[in-house]
FIFI-362087 format. One record per atom (N, C-alpha, C, O): residue in three letters; x, y, z. Coordinates in steps of 0.1 Angstrom, whole numbers, plus 2048, in hexadecimal, padded with zeros to 3 digits. Example, Ala and Ser with C-alpha at 12.3 -4.5 7.8 and 13.67 -1.06 7.14 Angstrom:
BEGIN
ALA8847C784EALA87B7D384EALA8847DF84EALA88E7DF855SER8807EA847SER8897F5847SER88180084FSER88680B850
***
This chain:
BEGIN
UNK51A0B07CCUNK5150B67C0UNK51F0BF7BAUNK5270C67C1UNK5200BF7AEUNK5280C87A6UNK5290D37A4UNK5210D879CUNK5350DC7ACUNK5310F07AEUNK52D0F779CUNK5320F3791UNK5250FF79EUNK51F104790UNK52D10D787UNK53511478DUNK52C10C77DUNK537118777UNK53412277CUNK529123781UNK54212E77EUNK54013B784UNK539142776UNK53713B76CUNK53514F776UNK52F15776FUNK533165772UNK53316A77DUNK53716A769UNK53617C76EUNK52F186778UNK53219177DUNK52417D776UNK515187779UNK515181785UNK50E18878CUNK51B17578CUNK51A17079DUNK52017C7AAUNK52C17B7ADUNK51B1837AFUNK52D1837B6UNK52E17C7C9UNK53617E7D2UNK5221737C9UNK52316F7D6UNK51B1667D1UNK5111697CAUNK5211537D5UNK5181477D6UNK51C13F7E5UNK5261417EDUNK5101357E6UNK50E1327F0UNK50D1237EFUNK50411F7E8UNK5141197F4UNK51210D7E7UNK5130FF7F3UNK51D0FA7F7UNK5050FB7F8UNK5030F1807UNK50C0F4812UNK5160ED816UNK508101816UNK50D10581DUNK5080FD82DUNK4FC0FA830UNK5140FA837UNK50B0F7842UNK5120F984AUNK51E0F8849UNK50B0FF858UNK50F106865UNK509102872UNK4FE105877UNK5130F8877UNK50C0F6885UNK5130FB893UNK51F0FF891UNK5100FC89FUNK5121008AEUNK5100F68B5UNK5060F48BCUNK51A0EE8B5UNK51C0E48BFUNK50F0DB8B6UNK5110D88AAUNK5040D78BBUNK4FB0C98B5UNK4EE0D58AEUNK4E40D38A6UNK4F20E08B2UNK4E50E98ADUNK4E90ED898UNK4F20F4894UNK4E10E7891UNK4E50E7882UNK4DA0F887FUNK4CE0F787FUNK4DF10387EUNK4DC10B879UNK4DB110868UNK4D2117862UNK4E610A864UNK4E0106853UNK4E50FC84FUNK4F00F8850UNK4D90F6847UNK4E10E7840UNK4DB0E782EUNK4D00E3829UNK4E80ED827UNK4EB0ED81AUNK4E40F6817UNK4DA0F480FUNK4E810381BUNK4E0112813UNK4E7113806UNK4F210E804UNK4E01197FFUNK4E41147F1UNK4DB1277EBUNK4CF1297EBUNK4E41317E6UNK4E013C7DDUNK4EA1427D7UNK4F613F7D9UNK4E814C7CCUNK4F01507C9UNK4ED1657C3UNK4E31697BEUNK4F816D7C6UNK4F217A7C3UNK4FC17F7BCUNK50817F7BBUNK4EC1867B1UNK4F41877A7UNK4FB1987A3UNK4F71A17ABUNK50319B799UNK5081A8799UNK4FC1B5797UNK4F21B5790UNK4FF1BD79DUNK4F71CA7A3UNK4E91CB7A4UNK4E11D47A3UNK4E61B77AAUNK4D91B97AEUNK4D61BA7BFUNK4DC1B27C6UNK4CF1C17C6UNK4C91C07D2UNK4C51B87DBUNK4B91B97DDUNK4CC1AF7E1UNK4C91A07E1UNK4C51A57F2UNK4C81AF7F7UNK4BA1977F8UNK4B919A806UNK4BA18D80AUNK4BC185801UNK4BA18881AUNK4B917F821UNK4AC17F82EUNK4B0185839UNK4A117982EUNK49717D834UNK49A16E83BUNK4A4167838UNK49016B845UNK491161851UNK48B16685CUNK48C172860UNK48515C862UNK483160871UNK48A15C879UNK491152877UNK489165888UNK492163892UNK49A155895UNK49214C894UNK4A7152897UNK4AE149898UNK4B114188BUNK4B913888DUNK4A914587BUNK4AE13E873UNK4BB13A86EUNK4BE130868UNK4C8148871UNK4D4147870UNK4D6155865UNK4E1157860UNK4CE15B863UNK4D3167857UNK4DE16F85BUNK4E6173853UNK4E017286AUNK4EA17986DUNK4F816F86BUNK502173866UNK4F815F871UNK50515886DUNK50615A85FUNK51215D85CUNK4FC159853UNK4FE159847UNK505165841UNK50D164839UNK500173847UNK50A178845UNK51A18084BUNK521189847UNK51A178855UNK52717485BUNK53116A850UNK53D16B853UNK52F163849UNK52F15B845UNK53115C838UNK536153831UNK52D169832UNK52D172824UNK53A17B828UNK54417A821UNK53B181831UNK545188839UNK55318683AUNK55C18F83AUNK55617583AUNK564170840UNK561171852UNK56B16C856UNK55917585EUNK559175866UNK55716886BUNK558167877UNK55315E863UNK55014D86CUNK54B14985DUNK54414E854UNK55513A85EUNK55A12E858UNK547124859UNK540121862UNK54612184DUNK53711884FUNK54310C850UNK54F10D84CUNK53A100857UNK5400F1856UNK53C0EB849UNK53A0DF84CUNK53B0EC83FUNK53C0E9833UNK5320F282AUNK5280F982CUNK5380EE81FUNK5340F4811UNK53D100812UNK54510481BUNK5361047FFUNK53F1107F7UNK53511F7F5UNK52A1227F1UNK5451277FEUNK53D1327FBUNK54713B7EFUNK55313A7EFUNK5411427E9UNK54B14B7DFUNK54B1567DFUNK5421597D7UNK5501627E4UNK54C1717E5UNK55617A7D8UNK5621787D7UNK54C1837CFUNK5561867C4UNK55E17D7BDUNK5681827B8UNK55C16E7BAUNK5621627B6UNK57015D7BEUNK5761537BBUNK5721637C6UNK57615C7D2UNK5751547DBUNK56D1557E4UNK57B14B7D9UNK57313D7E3UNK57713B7F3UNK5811367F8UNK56D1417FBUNK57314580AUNK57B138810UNK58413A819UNK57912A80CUNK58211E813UNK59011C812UNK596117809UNK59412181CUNK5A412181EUNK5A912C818UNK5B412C812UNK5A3136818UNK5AB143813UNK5B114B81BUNK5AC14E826UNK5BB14F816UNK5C815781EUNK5C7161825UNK5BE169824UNK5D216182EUNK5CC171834UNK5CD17C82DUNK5C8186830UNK5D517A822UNK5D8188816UNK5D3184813UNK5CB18B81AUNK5C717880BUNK5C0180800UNK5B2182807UNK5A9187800UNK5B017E812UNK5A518281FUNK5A419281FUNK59919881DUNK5B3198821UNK5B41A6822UNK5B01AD814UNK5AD1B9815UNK5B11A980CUNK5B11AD7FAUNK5A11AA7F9UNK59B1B27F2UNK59A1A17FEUNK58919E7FDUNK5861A7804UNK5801B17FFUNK5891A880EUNK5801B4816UNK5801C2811UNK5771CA816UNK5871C680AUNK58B1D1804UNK5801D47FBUNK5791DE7F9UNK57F1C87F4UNK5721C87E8UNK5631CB7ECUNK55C1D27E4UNK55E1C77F7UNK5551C87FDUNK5511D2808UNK55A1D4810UNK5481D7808UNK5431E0815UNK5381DB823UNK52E1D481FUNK5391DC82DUNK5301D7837UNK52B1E283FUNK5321EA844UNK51A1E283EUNK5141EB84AUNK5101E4853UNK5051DD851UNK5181E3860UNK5111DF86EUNK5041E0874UNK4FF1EC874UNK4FF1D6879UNK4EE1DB87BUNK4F51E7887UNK4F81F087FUNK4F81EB891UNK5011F589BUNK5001FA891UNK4F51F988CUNK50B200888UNK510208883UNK523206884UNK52A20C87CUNK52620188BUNK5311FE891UNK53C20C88EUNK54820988CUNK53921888EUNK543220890UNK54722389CUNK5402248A6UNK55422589AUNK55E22C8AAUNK5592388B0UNK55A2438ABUNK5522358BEUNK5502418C8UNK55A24D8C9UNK5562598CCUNK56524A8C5UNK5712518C7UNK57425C8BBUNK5782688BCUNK5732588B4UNK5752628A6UNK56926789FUNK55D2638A1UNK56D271894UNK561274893UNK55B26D885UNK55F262880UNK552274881UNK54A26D877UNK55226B86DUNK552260867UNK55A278868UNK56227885FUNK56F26E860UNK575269856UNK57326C86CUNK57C261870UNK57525486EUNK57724886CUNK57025986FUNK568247871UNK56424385FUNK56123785CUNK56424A859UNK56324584BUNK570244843UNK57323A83CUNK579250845UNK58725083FUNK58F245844UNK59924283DUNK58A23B853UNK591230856UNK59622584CUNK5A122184AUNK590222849UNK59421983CUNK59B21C830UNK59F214828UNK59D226831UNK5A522D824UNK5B622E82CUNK5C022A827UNK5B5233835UNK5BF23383AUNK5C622483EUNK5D2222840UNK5BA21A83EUNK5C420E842UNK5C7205835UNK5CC1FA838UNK5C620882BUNK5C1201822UNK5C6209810UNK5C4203806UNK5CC217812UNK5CE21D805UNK5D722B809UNK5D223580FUNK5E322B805UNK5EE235808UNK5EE241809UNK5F7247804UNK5E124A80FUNK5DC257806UNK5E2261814UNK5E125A81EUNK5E526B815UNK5E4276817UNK5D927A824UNK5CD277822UNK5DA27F82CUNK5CE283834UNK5C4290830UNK5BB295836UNK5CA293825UNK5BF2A2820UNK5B8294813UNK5AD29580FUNK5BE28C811UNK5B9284808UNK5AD27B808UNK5A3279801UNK5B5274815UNK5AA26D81EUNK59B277823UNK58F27481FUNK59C27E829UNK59428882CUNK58B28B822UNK580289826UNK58C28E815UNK587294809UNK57E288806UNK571289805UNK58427C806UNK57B2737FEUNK56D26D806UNK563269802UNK57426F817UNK56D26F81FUNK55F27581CUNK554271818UNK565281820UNK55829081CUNK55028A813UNK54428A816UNK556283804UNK54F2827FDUNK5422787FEUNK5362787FAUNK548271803UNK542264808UNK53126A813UNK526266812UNK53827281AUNK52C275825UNK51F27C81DUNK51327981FUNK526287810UNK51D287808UNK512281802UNK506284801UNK51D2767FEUNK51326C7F2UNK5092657FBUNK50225E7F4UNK506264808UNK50025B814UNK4F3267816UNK4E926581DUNK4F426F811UNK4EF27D814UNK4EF284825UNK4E528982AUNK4FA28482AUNK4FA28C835UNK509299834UNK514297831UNK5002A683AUNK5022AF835UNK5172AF83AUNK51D2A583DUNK51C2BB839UNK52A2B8838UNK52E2C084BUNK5392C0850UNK5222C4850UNK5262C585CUNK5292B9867UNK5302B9871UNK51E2AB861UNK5202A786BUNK52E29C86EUNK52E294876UNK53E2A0862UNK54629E862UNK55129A86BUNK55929186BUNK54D2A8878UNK5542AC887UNK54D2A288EUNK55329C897UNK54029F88CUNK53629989BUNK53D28F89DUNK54528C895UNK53C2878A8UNK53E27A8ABUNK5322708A8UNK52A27589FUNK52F2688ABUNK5232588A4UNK51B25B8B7UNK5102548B9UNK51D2608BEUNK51525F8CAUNK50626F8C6UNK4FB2728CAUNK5102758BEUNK50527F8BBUNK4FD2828B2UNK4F728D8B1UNK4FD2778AAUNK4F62758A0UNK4EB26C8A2UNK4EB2628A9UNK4DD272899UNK4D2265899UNK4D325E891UNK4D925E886UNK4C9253898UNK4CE24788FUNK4CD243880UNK4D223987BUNK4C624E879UNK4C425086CUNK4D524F869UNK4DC246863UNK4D825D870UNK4E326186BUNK4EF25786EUNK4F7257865UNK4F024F877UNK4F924787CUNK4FB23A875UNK505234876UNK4EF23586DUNK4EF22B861UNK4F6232854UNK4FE22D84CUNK4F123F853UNK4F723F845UNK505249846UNK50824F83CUNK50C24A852UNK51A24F852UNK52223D853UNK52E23B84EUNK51B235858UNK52222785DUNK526221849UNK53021E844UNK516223842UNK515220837UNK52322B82DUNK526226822UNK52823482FUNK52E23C82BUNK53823382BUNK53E230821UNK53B22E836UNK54E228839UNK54821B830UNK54E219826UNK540213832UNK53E208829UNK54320C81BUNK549203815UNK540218815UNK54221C805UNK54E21F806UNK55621B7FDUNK55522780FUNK55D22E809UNK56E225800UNK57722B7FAUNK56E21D802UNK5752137FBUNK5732107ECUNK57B2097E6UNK5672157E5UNK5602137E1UNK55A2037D8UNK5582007CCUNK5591FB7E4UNK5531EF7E3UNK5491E87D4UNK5401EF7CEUNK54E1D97D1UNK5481D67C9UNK53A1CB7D1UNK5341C37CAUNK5381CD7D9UNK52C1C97E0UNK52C1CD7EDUNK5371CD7F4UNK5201D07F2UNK51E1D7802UNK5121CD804UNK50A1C87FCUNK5151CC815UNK5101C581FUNK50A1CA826UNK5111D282CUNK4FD1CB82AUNK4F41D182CUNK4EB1C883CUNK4E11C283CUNK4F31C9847UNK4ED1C3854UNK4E11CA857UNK4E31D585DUNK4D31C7854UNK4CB1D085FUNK4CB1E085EUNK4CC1E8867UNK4CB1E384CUNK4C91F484DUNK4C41FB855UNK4C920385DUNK4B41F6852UNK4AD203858UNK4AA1FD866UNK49E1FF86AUNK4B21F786DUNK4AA1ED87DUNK4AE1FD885UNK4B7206884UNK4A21FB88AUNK49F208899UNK49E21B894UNK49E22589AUNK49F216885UNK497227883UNK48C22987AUNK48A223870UNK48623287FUNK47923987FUNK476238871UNK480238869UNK46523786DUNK465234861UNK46A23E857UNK46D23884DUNK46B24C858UNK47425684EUNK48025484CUNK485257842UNK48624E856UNK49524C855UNK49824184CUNK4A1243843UNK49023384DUNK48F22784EUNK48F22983BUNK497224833UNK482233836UNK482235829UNK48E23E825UNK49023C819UNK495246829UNK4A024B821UNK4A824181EUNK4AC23F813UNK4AE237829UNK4B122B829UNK4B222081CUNK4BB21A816UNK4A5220819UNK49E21D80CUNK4A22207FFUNK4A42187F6UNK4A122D7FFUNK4A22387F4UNK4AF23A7F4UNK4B323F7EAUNK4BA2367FEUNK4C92367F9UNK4CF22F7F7UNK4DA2327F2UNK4CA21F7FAUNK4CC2147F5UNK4CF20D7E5UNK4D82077DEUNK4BF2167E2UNK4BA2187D3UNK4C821E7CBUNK4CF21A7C2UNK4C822D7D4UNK4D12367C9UNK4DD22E7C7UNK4E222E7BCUNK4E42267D2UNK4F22227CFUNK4F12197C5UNK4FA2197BDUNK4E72107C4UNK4E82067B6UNK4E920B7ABUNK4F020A7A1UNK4DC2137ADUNK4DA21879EUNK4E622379AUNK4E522478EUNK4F022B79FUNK4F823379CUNK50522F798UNK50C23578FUNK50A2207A1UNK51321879BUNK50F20A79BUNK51920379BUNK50820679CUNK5071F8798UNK5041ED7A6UNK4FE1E27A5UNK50A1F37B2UNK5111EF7BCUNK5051DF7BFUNK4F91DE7BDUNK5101D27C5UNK5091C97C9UNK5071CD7D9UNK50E1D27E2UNK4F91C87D8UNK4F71CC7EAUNK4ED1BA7F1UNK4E21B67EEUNK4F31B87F7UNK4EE1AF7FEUNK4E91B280CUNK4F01B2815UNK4DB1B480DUNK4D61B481DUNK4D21A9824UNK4CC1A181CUNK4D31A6835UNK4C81A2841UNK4C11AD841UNK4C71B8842UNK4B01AA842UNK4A71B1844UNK4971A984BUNK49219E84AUNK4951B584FUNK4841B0855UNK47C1BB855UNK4721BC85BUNK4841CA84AUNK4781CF844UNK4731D083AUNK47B1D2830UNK4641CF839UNK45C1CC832UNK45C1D9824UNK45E1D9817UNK45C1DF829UNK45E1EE821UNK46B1EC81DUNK46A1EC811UNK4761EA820UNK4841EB816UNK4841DD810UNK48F1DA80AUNK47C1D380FUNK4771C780BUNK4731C77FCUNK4781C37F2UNK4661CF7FFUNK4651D27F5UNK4651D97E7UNK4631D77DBUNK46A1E87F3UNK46D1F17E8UNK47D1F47E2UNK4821FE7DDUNK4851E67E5UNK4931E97E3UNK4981DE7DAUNK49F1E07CFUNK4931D17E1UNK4961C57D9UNK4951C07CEUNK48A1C07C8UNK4A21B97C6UNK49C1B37BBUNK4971A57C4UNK48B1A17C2UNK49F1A07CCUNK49D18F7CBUNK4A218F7D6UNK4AB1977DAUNK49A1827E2UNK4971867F0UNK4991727ECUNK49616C7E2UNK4A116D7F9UNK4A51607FFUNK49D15E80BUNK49D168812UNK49515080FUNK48E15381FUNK495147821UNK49913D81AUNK496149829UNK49D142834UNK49C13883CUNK49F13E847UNK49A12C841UNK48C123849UNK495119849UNK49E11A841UNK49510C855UNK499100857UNK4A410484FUNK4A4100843UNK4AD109853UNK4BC10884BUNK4BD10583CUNK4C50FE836UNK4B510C838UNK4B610B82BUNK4B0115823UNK4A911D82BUNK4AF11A815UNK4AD125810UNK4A112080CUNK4A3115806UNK49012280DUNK48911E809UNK4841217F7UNK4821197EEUNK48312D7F6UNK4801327EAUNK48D1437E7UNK49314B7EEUNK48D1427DFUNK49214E7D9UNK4891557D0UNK48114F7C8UNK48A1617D2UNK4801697C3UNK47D1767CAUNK4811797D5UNK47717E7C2UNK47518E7C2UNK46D18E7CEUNK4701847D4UNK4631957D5UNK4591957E3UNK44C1917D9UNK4441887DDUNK44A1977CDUNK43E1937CAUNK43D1877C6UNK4311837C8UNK44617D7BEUNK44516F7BEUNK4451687C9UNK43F15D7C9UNK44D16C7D5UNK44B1667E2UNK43E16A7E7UNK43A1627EFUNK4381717E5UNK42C1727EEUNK41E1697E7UNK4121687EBUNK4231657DBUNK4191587D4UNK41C1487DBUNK41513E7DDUNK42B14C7DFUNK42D13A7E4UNK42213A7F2UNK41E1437F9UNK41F12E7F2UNK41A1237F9UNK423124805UNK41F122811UNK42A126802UNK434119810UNK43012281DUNK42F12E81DUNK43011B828UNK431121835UNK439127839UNK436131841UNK447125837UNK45312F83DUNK450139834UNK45014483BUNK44E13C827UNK44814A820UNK43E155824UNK43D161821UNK43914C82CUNK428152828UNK42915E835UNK424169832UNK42D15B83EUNK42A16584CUNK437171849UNK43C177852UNK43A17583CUNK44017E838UNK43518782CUNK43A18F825UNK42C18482CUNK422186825UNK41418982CUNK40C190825UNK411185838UNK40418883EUNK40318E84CUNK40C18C855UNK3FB19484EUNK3FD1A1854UNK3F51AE84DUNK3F51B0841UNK3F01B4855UNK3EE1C3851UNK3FB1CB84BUNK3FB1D1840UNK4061CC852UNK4131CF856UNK4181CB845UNK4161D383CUNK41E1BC843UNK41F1B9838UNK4151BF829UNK41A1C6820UNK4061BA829UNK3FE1BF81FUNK4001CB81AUNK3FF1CE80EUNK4031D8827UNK4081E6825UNK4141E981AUNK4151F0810UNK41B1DE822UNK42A1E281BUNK4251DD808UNK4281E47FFUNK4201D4806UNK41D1D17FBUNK41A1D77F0UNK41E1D77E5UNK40B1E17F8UNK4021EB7F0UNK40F1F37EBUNK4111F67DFUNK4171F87F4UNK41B2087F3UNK4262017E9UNK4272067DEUNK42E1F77EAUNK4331EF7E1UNK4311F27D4UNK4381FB7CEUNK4261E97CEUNK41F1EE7C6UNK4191F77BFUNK4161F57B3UNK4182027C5UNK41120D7C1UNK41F2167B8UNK41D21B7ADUNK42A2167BDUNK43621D7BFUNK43F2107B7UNK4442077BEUNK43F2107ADUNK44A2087A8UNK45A2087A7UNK45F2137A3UNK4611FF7A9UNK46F2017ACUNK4752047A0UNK46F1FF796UNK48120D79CUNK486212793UNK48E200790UNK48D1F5796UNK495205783UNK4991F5781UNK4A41F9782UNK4A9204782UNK4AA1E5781UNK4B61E3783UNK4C11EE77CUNK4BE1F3772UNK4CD1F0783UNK4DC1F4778UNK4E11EA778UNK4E51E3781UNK4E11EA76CUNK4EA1DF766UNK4F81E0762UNK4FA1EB75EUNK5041D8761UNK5111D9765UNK5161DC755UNK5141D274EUNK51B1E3750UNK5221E7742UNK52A1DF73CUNK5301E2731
***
C-alpha cells in the first residue's frame, strides 16, 4: 500500500508494522498515527505487545517490517548520528524510573545536559533546578538520592530528566504504575500542565483508568496484533467490539467514567 503524505501536525506514524519472536507474531500491520500536541495513549491487555511498541517508537528494537516515522524521521536504516540527533528530540519516562542509585537527583536530571550540550556545571545545575521545579518537587530534594524518595516523587524527578532537553515529544512508560491514588492524580494533573503550557507531544502505555480518561485526547487498543479502533475513551466505550469493551465494564472502569465526566478536560494547545 502506498505510505500517506507527511503533514506537519504528524510527529510519530506507524505504517503495517509487524513484530515477531521466533514463530510467536506479536503484531501484524499496526497501523496509527500521533498527532502534534495531542495526548495520545496505547491501551492492550497483557501480552498484546504495547511495551515492544514502544520500544519500537524508542529506536530500542527494529520491527520485521513496515514504516515507522518519529518527528518525520524514518527509523529504517538510520544512522547512528542521526539516531543520536533523534533522541535528543524526544524525552522517555521509564516505567522504573530508571535513574542512577549513585547520584543525586539533581545529577540524575543535569545528566543529559552534560552529555549532549556544552554548558558549564553552574549551568547545567541551574537548568536542572529548574527542571525539578517545573515537575513540582520542592528544591531540597536536589541532594537526595532516588533510594530516598517516594514513589510519587521518584516519577516526577525521572520525568524531570525526560524534559530537561527540552523535548518535542515525551514518552510516557507506565506513569502512574505502583502509586497511591494521590500521587497517581498529581501524575495526572502534570501531565495536563506540560501540554497545555507548551504544546508538548506526549505518547503513553497505560492501564489507568483515571489518567485514561482525564488526560487523553485519543487512546489506540491494542488486540491480535493489530490496532483495533482509535478514538477519544468516550467514542471507544460506544464500540461493540470485544477487545474494547472489557476497558469499559467494571465498577472500577464505570467510576473512572462518572468522575470523567463530571470534571471536564481543559482543551487541547494547539501549536502556533
Amino acid at each position: 500500500m502506498p505510505n500517506p503524505p507527511d503533514t506537519p501536525h504528524t510527529v510519530l506514524e506507524m505504517h503495517q508494522v509487524e513484530t515477531r519472536f521466533g514463530s510467536h507474531v506479536v503484531h501484524d500491520g499496526v497501523e496509527l498515527e500521533v498527532r502534534r500536541s495531542e495526548i495520545f495513549a496505547v491501551i492492550g491487555g497483557s501480552g498484546s505487545g504495547k511495551s515492544t511498541l514502544l520500544r519500537e517508537m524508542i529506536l530500542l528494537q527494529i520491527p520485521n517490517a513496515g514504516r515507522i516515522k518519529v518527528l518525520g524521521v524514518d527509523l529504517a536504516h538510520i544512522t547512528d548520528d542521526a539516531a543520536l540527533a533523534l533522541r535528543q528530540r524526544f524525552g522517555v519516562l521509564f516505567q522504573q524510573g530508571g535513574l542512577f542509585g549513585a547520584l543525586t537527583v539533581l545529577e540524575n536530571i543535569g545528566l543529559p545536559l552534560r552529555e549532549h550540550r556544552h554548558l558549564s556545571d553552574p549551568e547545567v545545575d541551574a537548568l536542572a533546578a529548574k527542571k525539578l521545579a517545573e515537575v513540582g518537587l520542592d528544591a531540597a530534594v536536589a541532594s537526595q538520592y532516588p533510594s530516598e524518595l517516594s514513589g510519587g516523587m521518584l516519577k516526577r524527578a525521572a520525568l524531570a530528566r525526560a524534559l530537561v532537553l527540552e523535548p518535542e515529544l515525551l514518552f510516557l512508560d507506565e506513569p502512574t504504575a505502583g502509586l497511591d491514588p494521590q500521587s497517581a492524580a498529581g501524575i495526572d494533573a502534570l501531565v495536563l500542565k506540560l501540554r497545555q503550557q507548551s504544546g508538548l507531544s506526549i505518547v503513553m502505555i497505560t492501564h489507568d483508568l483515571d489518567l485514561l480518561w482525564q488526560v487523553t485526547d485519543r487512546v489506540a487498543v491494542l488486540a491480535d496484533g493489530k490496532v483495533q479502533a482509535i478514538g477519544s475513551m468516550e467514542e471507544l466505550s460506544k464500540m461493540d467490539n470485544p477487545a474494547i469493551q472489557p476497558f469499559f465494564d467494571g465498577p472500577r472502569a464505570r467510576a473512572a467514567e462518572v468522575q470523567a465526566t463530571a470534571q471536564p478536560k481543559e482543551p487541547s494547545s494547539k501549536p502556533k
